[in-house]
PDB file of N, H, CA, C and O in Angstrom:
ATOM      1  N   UNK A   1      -5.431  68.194 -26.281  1.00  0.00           N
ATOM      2  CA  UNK A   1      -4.165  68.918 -26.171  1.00  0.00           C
ATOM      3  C   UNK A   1      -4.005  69.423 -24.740  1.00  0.00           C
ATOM      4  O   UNK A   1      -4.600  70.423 -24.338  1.00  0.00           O
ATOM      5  N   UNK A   2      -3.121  68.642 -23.932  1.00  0.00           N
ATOM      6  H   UNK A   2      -2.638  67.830 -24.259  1.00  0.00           H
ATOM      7  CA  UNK A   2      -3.089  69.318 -22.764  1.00  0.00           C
ATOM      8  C   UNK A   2      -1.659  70.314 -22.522  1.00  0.00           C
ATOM      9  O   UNK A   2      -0.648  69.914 -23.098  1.00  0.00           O
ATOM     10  N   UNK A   3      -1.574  71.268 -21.901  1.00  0.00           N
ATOM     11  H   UNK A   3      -2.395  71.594 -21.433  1.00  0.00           H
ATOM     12  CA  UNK A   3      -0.714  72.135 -21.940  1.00  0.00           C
ATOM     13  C   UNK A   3      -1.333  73.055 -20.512  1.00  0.00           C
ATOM     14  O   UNK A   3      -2.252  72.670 -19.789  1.00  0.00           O
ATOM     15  N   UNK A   4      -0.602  74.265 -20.365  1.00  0.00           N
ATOM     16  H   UNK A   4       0.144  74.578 -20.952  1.00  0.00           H
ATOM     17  CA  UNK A   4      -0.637  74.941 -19.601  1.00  0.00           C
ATOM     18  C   UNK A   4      -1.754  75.739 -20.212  1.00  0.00           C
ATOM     19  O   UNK A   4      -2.455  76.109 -19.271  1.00  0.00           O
ATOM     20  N   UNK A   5      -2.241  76.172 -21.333  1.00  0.00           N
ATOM     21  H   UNK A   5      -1.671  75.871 -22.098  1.00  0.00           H
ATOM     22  CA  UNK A   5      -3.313  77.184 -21.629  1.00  0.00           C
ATOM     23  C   UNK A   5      -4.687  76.383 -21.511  1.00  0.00           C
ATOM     24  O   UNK A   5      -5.827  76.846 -21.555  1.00  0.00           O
ATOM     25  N   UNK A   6      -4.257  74.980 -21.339  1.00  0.00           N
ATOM     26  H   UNK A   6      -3.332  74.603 -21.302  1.00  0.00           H
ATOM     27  CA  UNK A   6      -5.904  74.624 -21.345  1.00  0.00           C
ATOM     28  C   UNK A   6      -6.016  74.361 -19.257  1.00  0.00           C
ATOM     29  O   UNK A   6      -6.972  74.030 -18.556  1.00  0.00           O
ATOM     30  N   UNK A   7      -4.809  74.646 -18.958  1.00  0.00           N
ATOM     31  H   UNK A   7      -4.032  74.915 -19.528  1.00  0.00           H
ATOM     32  CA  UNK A   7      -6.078  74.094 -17.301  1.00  0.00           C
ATOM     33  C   UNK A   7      -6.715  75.094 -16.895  1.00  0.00           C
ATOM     34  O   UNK A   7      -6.741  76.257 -17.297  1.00  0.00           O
ATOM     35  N   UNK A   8      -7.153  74.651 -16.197  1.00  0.00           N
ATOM     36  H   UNK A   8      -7.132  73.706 -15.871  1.00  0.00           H
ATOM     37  CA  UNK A   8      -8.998  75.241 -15.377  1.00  0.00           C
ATOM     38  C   UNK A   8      -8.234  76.290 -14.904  1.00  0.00           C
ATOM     39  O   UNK A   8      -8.521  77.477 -15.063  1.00  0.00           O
ATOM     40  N   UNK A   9      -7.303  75.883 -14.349  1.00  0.00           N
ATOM     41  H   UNK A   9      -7.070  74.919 -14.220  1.00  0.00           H
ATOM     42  CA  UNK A   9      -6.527  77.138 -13.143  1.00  0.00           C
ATOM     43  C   UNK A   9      -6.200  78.609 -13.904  1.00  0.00           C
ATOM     44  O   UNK A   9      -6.702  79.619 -13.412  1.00  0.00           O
ATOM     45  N   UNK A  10      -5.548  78.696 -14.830  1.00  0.00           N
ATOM     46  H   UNK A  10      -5.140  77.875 -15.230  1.00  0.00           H
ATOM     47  CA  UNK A  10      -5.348  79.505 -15.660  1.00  0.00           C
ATOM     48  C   UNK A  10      -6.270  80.165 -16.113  1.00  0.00           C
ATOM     49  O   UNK A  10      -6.138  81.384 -16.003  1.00  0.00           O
ATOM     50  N   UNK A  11      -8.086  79.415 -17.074  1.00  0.00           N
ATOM     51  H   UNK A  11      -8.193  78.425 -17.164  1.00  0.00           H
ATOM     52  CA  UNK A  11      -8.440  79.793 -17.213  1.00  0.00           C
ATOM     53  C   UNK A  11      -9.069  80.608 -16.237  1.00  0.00           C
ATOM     54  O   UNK A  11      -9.066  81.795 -16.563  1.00  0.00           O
ATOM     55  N   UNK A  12      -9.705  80.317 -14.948  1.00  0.00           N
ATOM     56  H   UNK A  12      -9.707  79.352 -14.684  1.00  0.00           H
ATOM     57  CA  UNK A  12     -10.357  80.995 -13.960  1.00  0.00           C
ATOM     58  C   UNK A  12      -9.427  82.578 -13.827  1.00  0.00           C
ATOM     59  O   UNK A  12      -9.730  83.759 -13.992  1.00  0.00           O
ATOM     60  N   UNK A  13      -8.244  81.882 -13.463  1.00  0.00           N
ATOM     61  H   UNK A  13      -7.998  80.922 -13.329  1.00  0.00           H
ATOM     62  CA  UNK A  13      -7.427  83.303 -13.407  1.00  0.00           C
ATOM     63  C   UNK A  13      -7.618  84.242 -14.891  1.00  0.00           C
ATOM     64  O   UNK A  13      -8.085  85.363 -14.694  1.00  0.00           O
ATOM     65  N   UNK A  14      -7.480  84.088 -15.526  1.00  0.00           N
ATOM     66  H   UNK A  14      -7.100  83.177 -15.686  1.00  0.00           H
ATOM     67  CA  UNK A  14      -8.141  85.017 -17.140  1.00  0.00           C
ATOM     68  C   UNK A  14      -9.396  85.341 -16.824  1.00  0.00           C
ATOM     69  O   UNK A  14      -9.647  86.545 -16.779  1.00  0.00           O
ATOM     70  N   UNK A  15     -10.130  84.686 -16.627  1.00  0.00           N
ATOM     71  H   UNK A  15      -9.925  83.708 -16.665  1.00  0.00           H
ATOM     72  CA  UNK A  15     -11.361  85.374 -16.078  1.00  0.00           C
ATOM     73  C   UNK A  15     -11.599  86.157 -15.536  1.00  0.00           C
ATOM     74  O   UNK A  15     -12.111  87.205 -15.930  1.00  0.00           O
ATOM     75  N   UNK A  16     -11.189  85.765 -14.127  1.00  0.00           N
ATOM     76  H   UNK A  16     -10.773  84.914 -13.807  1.00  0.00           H
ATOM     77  CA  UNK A  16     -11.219  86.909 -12.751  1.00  0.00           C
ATOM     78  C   UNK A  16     -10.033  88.080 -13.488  1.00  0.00           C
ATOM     79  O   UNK A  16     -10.348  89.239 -13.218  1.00  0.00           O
ATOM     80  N   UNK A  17      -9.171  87.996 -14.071  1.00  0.00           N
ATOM     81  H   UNK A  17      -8.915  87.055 -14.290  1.00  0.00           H
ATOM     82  CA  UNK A  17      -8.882  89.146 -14.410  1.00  0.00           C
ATOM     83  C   UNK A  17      -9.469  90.003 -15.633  1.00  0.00           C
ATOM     84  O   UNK A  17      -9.227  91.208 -15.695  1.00  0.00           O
ATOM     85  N   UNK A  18     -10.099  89.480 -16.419  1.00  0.00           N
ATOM     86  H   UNK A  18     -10.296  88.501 -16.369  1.00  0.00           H
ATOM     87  CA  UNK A  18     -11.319  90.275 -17.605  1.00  0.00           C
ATOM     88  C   UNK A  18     -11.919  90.968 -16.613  1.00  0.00           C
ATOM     89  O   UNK A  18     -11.462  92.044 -16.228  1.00  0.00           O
ATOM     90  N   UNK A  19     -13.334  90.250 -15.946  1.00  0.00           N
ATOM     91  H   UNK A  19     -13.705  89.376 -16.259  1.00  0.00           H
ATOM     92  CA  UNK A  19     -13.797  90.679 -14.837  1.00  0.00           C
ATOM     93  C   UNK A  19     -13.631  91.906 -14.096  1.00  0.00           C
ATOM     94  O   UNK A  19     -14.438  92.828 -13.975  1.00  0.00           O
ATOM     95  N   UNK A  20     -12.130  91.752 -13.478  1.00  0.00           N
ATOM     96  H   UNK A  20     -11.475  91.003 -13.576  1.00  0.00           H
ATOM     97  CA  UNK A  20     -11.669  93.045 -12.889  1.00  0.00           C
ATOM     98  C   UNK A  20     -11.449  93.933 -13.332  1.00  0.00           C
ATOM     99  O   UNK A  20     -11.482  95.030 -12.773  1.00  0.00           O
ATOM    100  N   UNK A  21     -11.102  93.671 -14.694  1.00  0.00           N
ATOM    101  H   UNK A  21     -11.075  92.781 -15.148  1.00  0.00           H
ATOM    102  CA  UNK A  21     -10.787  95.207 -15.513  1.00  0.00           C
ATOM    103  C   UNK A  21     -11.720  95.928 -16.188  1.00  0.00           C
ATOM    104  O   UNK A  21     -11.641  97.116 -16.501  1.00  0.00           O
ATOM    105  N   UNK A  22     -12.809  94.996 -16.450  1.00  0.00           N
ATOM    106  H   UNK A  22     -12.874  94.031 -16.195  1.00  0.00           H
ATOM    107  CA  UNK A  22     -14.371  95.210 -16.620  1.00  0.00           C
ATOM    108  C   UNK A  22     -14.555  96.070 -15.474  1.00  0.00           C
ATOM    109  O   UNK A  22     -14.474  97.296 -15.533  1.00  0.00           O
ATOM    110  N   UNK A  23     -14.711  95.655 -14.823  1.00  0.00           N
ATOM    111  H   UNK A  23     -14.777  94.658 -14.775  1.00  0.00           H
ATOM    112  CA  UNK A  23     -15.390  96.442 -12.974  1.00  0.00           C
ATOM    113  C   UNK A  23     -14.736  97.482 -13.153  1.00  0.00           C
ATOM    114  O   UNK A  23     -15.424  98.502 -13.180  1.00  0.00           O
ATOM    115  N   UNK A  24     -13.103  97.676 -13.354  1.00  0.00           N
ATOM    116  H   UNK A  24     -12.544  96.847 -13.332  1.00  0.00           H
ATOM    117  CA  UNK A  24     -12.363  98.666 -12.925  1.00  0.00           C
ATOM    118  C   UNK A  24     -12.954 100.055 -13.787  1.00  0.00           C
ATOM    119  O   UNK A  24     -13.267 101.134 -13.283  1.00  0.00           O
ATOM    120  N   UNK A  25     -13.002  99.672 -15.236  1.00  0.00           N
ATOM    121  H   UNK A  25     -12.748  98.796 -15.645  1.00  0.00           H
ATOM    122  CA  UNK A  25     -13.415 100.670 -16.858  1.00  0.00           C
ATOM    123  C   UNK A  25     -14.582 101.258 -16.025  1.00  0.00           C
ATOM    124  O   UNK A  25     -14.479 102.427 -15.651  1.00  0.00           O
ATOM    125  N   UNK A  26     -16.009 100.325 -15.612  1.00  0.00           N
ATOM    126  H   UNK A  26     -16.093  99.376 -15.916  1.00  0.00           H
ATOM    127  CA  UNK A  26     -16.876 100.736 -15.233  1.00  0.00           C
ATOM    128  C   UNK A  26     -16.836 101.947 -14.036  1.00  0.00           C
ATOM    129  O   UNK A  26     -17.305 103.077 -14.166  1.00  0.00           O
ATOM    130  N   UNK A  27     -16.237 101.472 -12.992  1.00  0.00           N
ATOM    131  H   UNK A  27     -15.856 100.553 -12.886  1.00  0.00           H
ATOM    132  CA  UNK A  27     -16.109 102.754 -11.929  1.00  0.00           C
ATOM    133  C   UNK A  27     -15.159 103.769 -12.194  1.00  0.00           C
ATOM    134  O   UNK A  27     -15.211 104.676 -11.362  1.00  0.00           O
ATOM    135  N   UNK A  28     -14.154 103.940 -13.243  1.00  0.00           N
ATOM    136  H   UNK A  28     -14.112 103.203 -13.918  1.00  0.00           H
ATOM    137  CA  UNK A  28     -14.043 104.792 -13.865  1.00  0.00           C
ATOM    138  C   UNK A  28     -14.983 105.798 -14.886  1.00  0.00           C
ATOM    139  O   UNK A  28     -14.901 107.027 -14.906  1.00  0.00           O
ATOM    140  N   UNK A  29     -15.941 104.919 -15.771  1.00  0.00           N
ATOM    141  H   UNK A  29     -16.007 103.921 -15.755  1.00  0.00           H
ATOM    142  CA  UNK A  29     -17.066 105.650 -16.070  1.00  0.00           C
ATOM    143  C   UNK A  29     -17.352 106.110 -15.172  1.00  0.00           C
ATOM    144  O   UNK A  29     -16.982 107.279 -15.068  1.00  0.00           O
ATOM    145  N   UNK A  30     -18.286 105.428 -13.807  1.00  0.00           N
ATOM    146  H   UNK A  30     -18.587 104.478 -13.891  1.00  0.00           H
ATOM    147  CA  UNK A  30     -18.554 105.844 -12.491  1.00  0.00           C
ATOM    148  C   UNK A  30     -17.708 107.369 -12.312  1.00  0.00           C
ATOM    149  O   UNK A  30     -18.260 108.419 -12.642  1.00  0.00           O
ATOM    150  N   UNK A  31     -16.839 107.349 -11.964  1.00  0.00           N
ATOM    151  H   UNK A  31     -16.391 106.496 -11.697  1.00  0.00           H
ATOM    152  CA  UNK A  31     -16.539 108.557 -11.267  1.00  0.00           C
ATOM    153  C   UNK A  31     -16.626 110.017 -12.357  1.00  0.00           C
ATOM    154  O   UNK A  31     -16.793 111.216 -12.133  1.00  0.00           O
ATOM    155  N   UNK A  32     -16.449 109.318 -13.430  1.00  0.00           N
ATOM    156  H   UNK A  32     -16.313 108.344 -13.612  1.00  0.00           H
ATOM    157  CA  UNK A  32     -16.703 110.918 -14.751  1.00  0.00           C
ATOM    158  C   UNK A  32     -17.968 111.118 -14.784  1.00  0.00           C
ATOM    159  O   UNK A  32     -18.265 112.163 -14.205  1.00  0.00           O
ATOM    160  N   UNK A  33     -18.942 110.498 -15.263  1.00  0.00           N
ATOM    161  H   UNK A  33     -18.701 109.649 -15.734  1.00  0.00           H
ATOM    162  CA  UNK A  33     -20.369 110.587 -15.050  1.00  0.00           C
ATOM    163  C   UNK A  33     -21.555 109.677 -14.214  1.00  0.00           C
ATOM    164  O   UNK A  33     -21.879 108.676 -14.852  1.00  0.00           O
ATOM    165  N   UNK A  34     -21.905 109.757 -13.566  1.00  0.00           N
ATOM    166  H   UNK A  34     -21.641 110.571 -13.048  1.00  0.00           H
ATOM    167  CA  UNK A  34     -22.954 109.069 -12.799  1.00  0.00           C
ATOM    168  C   UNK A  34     -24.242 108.401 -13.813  1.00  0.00           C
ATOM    169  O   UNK A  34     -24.465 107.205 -14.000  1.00  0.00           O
ATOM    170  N   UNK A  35     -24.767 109.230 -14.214  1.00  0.00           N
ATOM    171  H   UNK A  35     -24.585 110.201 -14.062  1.00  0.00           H
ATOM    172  CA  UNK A  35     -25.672 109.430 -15.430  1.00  0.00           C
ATOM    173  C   UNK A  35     -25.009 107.772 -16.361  1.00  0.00           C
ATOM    174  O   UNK A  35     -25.320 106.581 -16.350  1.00  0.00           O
ATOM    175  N   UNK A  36     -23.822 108.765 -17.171  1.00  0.00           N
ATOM    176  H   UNK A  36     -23.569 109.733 -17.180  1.00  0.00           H
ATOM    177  CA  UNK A  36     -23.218 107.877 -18.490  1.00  0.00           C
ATOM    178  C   UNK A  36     -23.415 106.365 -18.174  1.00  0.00           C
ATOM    179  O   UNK A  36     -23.834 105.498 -18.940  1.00  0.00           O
ATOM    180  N   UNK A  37     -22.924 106.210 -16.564  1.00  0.00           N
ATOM    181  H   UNK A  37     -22.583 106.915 -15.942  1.00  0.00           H
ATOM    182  CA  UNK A  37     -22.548 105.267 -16.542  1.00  0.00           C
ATOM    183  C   UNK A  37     -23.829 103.762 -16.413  1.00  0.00           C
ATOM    184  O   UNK A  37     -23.512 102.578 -16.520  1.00  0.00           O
ATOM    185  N   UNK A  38     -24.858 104.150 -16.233  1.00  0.00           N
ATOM    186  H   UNK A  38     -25.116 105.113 -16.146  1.00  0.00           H
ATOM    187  CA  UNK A  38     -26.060 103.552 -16.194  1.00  0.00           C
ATOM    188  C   UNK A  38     -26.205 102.295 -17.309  1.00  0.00           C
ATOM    189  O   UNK A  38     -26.732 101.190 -17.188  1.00  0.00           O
ATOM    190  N   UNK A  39     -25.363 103.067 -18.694  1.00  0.00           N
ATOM    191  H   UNK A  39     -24.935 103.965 -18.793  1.00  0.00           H
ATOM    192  CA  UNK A  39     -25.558 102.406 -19.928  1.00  0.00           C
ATOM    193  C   UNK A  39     -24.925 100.485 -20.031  1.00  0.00           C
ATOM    194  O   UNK A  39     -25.118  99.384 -20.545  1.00  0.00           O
ATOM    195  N   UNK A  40     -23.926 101.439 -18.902  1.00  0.00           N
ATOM    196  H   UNK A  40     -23.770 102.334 -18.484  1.00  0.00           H
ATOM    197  CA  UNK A  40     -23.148 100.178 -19.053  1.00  0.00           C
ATOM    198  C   UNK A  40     -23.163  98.979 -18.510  1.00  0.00           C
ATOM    199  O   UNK A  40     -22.607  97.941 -18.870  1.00  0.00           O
ATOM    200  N   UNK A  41     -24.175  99.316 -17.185  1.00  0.00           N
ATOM    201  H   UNK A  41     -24.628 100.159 -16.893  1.00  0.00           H
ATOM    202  CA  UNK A  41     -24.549  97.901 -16.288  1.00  0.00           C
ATOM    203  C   UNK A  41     -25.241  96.938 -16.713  1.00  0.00           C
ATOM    204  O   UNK A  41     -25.011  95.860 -16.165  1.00  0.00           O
ATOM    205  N   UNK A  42     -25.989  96.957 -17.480  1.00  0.00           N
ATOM    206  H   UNK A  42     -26.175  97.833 -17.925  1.00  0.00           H
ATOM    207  CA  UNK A  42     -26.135  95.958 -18.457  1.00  0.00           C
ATOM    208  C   UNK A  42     -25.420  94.771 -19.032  1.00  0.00           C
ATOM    209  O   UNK A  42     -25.663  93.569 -19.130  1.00  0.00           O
ATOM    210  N   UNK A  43     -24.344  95.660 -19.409  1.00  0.00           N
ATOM    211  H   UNK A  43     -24.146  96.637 -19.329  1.00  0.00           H
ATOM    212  CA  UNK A  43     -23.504  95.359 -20.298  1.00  0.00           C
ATOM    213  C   UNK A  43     -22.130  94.342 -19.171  1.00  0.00           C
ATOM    214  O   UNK A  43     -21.327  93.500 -19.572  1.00  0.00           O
ATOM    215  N   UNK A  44     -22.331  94.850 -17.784  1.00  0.00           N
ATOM    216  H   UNK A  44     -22.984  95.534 -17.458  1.00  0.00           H
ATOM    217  CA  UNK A  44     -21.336  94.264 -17.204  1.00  0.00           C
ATOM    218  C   UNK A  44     -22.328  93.160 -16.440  1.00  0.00           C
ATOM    219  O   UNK A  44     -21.701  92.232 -15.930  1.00  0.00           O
ATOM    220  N   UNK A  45     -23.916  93.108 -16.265  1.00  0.00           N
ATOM    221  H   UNK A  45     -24.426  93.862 -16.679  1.00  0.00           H
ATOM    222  CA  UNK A  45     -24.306  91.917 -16.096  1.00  0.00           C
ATOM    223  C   UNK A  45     -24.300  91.079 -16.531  1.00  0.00           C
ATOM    224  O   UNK A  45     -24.231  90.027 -15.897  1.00  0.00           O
ATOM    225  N   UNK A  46     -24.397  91.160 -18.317  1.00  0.00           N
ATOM    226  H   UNK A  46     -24.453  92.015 -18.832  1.00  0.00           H
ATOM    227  CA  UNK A  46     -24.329  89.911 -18.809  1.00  0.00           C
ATOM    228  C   UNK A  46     -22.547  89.381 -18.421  1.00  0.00           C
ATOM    229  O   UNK A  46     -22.273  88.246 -18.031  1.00  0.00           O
ATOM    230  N   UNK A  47     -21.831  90.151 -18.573  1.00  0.00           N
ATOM    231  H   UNK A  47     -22.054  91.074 -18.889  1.00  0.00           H
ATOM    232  CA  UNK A  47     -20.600  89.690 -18.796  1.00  0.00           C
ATOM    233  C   UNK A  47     -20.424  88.367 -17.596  1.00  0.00           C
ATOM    234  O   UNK A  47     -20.057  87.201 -17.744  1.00  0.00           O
ATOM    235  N   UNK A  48     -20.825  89.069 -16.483  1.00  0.00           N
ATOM    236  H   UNK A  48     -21.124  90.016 -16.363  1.00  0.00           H
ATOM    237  CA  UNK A  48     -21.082  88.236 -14.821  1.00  0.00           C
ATOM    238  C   UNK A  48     -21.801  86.939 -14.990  1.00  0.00           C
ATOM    239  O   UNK A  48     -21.651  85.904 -14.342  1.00  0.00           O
ATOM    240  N   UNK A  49     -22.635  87.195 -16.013  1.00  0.00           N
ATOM    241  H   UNK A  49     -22.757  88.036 -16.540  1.00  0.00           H
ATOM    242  CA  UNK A  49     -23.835  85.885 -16.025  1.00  0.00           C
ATOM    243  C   UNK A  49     -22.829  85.274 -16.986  1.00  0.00           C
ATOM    244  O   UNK A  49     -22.503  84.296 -16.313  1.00  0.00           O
ATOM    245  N   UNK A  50     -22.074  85.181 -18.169  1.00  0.00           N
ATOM    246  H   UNK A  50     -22.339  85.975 -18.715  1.00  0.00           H
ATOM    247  CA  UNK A  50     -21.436  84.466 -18.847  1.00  0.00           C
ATOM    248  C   UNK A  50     -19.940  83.815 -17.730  1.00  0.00           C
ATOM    249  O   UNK A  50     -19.519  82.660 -17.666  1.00  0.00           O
ATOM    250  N   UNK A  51     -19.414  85.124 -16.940  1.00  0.00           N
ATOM    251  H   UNK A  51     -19.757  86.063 -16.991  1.00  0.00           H
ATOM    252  CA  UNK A  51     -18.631  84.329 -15.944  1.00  0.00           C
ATOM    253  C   UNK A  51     -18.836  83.709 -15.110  1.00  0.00           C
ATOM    254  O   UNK A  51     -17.946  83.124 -14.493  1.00  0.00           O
ATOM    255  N   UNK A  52     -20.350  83.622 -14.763  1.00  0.00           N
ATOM    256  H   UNK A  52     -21.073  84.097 -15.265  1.00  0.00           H
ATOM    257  CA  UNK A  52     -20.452  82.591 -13.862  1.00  0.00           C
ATOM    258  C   UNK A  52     -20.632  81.353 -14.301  1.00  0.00           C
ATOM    259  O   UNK A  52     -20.339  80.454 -13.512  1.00  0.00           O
ATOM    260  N   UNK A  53     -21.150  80.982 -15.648  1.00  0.00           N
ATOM    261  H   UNK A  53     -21.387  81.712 -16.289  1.00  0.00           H
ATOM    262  CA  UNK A  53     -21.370  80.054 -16.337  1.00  0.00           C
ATOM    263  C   UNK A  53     -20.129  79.245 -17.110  1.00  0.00           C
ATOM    264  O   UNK A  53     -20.014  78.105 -17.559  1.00  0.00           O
ATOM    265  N   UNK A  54     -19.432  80.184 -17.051  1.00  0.00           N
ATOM    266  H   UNK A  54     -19.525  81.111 -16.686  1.00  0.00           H
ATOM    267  CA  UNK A  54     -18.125  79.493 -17.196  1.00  0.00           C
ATOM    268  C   UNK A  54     -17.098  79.119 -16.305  1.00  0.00           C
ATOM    269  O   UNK A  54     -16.004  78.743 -16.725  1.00  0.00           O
ATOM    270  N   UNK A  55     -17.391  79.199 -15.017  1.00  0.00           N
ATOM    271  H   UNK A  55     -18.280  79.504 -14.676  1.00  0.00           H
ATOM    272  CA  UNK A  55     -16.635  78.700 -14.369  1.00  0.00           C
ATOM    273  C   UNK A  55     -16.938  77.135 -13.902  1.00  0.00           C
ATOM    274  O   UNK A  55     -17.930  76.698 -14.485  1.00  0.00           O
ATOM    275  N   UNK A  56     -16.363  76.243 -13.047  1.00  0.00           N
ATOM    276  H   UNK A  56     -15.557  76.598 -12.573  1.00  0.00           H
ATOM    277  CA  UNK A  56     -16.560  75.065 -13.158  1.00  0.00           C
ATOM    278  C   UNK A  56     -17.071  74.733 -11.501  1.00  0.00           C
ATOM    279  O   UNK A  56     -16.266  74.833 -10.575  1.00  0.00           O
ATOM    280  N   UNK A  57     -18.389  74.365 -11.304  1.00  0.00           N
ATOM    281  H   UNK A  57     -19.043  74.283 -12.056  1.00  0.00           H
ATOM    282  CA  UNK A  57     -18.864  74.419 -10.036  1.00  0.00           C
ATOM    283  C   UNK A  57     -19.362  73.381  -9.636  1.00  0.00           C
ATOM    284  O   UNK A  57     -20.271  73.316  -8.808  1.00  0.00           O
ATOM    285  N   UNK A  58     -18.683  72.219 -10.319  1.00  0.00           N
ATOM    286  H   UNK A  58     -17.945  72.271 -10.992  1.00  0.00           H
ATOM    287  CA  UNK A  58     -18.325  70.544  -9.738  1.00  0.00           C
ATOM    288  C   UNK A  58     -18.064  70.495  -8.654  1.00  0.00           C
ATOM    289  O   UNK A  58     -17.799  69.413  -8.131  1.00  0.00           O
TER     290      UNK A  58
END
């Protein structure tokens, strides 16, 4: 099925924008607690390791 929701281009862009809003939530934790926010880097590495793996590096 080809269409506009399946090209690469689109998807990358969905990505990089999850990504950013990921990053963004996080340094918002960041700035309320320093501490809190520890919990979550974890949680935004894997996300990084799944986006890098999904991108296409042909």
């Amino acid at each position: 099925m080809d269409g506009v929701a399946e090209s690469p281009i689109i998807h990358n862009v969905l990505y990089n924008l999850l990504f950013l809003m990921i990053y963004i939530i996080n340094f918002k934790f960041f700035l309320l607690s320093e501490l809190e926010t520890f919990r979550f880097y974890p949680h935004l590495i894997t996300i990084f390791r799944f986006y890098i793996s999904e991108l296409d590096l042909d």
